[in-house]
N, C-alpha and C positions, 0 to 999 in steps of 0.2 A: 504494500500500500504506500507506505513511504517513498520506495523508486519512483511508482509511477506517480505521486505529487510531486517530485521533484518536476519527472523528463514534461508535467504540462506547467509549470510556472512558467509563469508570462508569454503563454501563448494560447490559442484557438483551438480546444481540443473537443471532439465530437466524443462520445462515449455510448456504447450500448451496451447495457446491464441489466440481469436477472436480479441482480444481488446490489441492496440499494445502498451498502456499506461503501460501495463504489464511488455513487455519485451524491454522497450526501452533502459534501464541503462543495462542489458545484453552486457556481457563479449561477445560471439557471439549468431548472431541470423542465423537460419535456416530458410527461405521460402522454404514449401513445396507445390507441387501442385502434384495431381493425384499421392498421395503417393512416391512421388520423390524430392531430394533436387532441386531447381531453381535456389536461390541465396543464400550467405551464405556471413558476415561479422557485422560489427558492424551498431548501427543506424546511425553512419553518414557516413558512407563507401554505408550502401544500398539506402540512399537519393542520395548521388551524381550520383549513376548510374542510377536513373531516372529509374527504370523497375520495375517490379509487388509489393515491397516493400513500393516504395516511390509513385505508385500511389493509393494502398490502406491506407498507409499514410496521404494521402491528401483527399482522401476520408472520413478520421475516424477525424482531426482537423480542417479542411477549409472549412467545411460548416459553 
């Protein structure tokens, strides 16, 4: 985890993750579903709204 924060500091990095420990510290994050953006903002911008972000969220840390 820490390489690959280094090799994206200060630069434009696209990411596609299962695993949302990935792209948690991301500048923004994109939810997509059925090849469509759903939601879009930061990890605690998409926790407060409580929708498909923050319940796969709680799916992937609260077991």
């Amino acid at each position: 985890q820490e390489a690959l924060e280094r090799l994206m500091r200060d630069r434009t990095v696209f990411i596609i993750a299962h695993r949302l420990a990935t792209v948690r510290r991301a500048d923004r994050i994109l939810v997509m579903e059925k090849g469509r953006v759903v939601e879009s903002g930061t990890h605690g911008e998409l926790l407060e709204r409580g929708d498909r972000y923050a319940r796969f969220y709680a799916q992937q840390f609260e077991q």
